[in-house]
C-alpha positions in Angstrom: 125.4 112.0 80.3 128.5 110.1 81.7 131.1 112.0 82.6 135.1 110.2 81.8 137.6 112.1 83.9 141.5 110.7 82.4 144.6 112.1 84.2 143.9 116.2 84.4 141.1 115.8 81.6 137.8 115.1 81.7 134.7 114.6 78.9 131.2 114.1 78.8 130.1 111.6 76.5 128.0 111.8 73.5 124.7 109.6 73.5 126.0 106.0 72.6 129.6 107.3 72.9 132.5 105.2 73.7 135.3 106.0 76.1 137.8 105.3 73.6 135.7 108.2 70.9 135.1 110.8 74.1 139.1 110.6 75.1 140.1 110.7 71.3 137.5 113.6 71.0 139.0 115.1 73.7 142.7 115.0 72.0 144.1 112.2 73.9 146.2 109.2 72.4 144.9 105.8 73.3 146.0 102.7 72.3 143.5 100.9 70.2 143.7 98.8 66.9 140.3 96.9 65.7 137.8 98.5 68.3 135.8 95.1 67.9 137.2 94.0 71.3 138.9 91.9 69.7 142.5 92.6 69.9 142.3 94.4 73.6 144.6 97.1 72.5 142.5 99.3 74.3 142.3 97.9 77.6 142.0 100.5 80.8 140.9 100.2 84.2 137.8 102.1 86.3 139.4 103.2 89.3 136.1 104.8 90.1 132.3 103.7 89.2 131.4 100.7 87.6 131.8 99.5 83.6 128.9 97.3 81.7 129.9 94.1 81.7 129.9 94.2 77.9 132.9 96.2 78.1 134.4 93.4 79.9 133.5 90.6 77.6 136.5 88.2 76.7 139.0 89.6 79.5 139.8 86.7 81.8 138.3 86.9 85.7 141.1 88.2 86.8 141.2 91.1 85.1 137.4 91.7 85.3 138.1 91.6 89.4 140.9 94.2 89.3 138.6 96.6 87.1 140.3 96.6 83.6 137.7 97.1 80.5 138.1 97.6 76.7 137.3 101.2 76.1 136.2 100.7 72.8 133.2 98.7 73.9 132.4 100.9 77.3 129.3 103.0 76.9 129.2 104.1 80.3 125.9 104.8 82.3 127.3 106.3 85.2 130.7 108.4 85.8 133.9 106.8 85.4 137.7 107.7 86.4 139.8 105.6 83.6 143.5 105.0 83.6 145.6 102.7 81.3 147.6 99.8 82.6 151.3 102.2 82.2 150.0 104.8 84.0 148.9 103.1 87.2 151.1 104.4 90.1 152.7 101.8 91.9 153.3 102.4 95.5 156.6 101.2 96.8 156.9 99.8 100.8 159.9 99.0 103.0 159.9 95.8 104.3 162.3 93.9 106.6 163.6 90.0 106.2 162.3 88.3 108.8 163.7 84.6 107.7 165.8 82.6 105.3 165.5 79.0 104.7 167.1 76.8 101.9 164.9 74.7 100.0 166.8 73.0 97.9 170.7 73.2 95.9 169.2 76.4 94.5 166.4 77.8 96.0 166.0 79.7 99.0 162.5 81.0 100.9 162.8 84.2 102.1 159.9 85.7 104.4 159.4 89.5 104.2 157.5 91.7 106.8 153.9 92.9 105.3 154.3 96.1 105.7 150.8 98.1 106.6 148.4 98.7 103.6 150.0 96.6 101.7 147.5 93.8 99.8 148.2 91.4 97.4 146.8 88.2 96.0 148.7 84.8 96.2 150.1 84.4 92.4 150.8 87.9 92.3 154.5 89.0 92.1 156.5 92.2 93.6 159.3 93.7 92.3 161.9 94.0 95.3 164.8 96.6 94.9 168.3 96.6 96.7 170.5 99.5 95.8 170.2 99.7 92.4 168.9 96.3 90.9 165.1 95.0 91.0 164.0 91.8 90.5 160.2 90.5 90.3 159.5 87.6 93.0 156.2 85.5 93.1 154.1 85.5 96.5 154.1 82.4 97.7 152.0 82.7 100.8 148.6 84.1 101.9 149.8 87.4 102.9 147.3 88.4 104.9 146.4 84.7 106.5 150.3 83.6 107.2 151.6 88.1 108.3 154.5 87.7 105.6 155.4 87.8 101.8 157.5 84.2 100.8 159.5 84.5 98.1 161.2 81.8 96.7 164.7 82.8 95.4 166.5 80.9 92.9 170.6 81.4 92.8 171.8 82.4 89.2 174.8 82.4 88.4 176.4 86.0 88.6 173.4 87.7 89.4 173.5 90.3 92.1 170.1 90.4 93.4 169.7 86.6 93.5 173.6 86.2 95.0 172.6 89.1 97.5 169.5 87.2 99.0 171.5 83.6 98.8 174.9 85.0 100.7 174.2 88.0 101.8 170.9 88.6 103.3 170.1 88.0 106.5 167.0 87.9 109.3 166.9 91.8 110.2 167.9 92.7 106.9 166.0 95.9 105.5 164.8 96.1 101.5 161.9 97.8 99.5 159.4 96.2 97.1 156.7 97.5 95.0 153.7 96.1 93.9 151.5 94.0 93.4 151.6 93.0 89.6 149.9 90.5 87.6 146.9 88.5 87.1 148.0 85.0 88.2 145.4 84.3 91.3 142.5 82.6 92.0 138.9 83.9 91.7 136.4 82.0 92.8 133.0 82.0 90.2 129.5 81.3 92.1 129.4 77.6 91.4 133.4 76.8 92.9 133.0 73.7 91.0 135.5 74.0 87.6 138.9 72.2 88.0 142.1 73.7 88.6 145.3 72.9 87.1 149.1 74.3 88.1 151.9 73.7 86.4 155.4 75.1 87.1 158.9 74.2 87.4 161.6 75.4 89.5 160.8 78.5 91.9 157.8 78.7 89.6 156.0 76.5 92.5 155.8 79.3 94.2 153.0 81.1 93.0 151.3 77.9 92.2 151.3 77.1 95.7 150.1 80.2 96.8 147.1 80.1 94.4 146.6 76.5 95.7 146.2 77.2 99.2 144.0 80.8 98.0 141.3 78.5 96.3 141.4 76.0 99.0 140.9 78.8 101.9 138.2 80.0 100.2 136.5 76.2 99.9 136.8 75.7 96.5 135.1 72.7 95.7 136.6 71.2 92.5 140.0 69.5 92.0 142.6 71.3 92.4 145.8 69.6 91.1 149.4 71.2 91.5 152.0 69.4 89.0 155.6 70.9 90.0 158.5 69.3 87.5 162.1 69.2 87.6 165.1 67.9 85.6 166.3 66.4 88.8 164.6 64.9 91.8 166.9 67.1 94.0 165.4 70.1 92.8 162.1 69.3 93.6 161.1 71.0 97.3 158.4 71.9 99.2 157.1 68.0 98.8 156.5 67.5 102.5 154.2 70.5 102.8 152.4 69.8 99.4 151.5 66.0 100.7 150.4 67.0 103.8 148.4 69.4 102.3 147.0 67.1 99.8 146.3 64.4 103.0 144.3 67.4 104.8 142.4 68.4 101.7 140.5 65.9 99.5 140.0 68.5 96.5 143.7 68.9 96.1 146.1 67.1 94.5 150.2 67.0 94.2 152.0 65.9 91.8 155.6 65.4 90.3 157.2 65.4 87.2 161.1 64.6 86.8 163.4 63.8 83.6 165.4 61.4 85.8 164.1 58.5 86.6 163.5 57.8 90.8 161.2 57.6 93.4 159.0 60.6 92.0 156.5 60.3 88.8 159.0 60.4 85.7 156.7 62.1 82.8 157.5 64.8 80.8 155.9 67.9 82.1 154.1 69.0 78.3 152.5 65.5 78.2 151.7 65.1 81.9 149.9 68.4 82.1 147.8 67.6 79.1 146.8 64.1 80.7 145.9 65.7 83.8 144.0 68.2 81.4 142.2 65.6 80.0 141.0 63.8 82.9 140.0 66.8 84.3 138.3 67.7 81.3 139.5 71.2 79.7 135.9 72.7 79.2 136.0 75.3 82.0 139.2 74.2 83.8 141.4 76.8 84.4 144.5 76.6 84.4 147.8 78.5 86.2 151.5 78.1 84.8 154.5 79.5 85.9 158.6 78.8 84.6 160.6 79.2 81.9 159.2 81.6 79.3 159.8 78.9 76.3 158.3 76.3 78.6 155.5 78.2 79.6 154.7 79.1 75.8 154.6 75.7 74.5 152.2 75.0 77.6 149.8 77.2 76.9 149.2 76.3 73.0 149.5 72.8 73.9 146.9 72.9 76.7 144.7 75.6 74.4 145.3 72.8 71.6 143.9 70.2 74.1 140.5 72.1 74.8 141.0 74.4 77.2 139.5 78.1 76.5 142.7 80.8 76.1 141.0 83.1 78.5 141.4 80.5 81.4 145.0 80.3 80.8 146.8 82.4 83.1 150.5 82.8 83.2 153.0 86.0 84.5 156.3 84.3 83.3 159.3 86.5 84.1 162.4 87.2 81.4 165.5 86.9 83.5 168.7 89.4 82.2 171.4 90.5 83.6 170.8 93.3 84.6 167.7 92.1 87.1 168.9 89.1 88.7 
């Protein structure tokens, strides 16, 4: 019989027992709701020995690769160590500023040292504290490719974290970060054929970009096509690398979406995603978004409206407050 060590507990499973009845038999209070698999209340992660994939079914890849499982539909056949989602530690690493750029009126790239240990996926997002504010941050770059975590800071008006990188930090600088979080990143399935689409505005290229480069390191074969908007053309950046990486790479694709009219494509973003969807062709495309909260809602039920599967939808989108910017 398998045995399901949780925290200081551990059971041994019934015949045809899930891990969700052995921890409840055991006394312990885990979240759960239709135990279907439907709802995903129950979701843990195997931080040691291996799940059936049925216990798997319906969480999106990037889940799967970072071990997460529904415990209501995990019969074990071998050992397990289970945690839930809150109760994962989170390690926390100094880190030193090693540049600052501007990128445009508002954004500025900041490169952080990668400290030892440390691994992340491009998409993924840390949460970086100075004194006593935190803020989460995208990754930008291909931490262990480029040696350095970008983040791509955007100045808001009276917030202290985002004023501190924009006039206060400089190269030499020391902070601290935790992390990674999130399930924004590329994974490759065996084929490396389905399209990908990324769609963000603002800072929210940065991720986007990151997950770009990840899928075209790894030699994903089809499209890739980035769409970053703006309400201006001025706060558009990163155009130069983007191009040239779309000149060196025939899979990818950069595009722009402004509400002024100029030099750049002038589409609404909403209706220029779906195109792009469309031509692309939504069965098995999956798609990346990253911006505004509102924005990235109505994306993701227009683009689900449009054909695309829910579980190929992958967004992290941040809720700025006071308090942590």
């Amino acid at each position: 019989m398998a045995v399901v060590s949780y925290q200081k507990s551990k059971v041994v499973l019934q015949d045809n027992e899930s891990v969700l009845q052995g921890l409840e038999r055991l006394g312990e209070k885990i979240p759960s709701s239709c135990r279907s698999g439907a709802c995903q209340c129950c979701l843990m992660r195997a931080v040691a020995g291996a799940v059936p994939a049925k216990s798997q079914e319906g969480l999106k890849e990037t889940l799967k690769s970072q071990h997460y499982f529904l415990a209501c539909q995990c019969v074990p056949t071998e050992d397990l160590a289970v945690t839930l989602p809150a109760d994962d530690a989170v390690p926390v690493y100094p880190a030193q500023v090693i540049s600052k750029k501007q990128l445009n009126e508002e954004i500025t790239s900041i490169r952080l040292s990668c400290p030892a240990g440390f691994r992340c996926r491009p998409g993924q997002y840390i949460q970086v504290m100075q004194d006593s504010h935190i803020r989460s941050y995208s990754v930008a770059s291909l931490p262990i490719e480029d040696g350095f975590l970008e983040l791509h800071v955007r100045k808001i008006p009276g917030g202290s974290m985002s004023t501190w990188f924009h006039e206060t930090c400089q190269p030499g600088m020391q902070c601290s970060f935790r992390g990674p979080f999130g399930s924004c990143f590329y994974v490759p399935d065996a084929d490396r054929q389905f399209p990908i689409l990324l769609v963000g505005t603002g800072s929210g290229l940065a991720p986007l970009e990151g997950i770009a480069r990840d899928a075209l390191q790894q030699e994903h074969e089809g499209p890739v096509v980035l769409i970053h908007g703006s309400l201006r053309e001025s706060g558009l950046y990163h155009g130069n690398e983007l191009t040239a990486l779309q000149s060196a790479n025939k899979a990818f694709s950069y595009r722009t979406s402004v509400v002024e009219s100029g030099e750049t494509e002038s589409a609404d973003i909403r209706q220029f995603a779906k195109s792009e969807l469309t031509r692309l062709g939504a069965a098995g495309a999956r798609i990346f978004l990253c911006g505004a909260p509102d924005l990235v809602n109505d994306l993701k039920v227009r683009l689900f409206l449009a054909g695309a599967a829910s579980s190929h939808i992958h967004c992290d989108p941040f809720i700025i407050n006071a308090a942590s910017t």
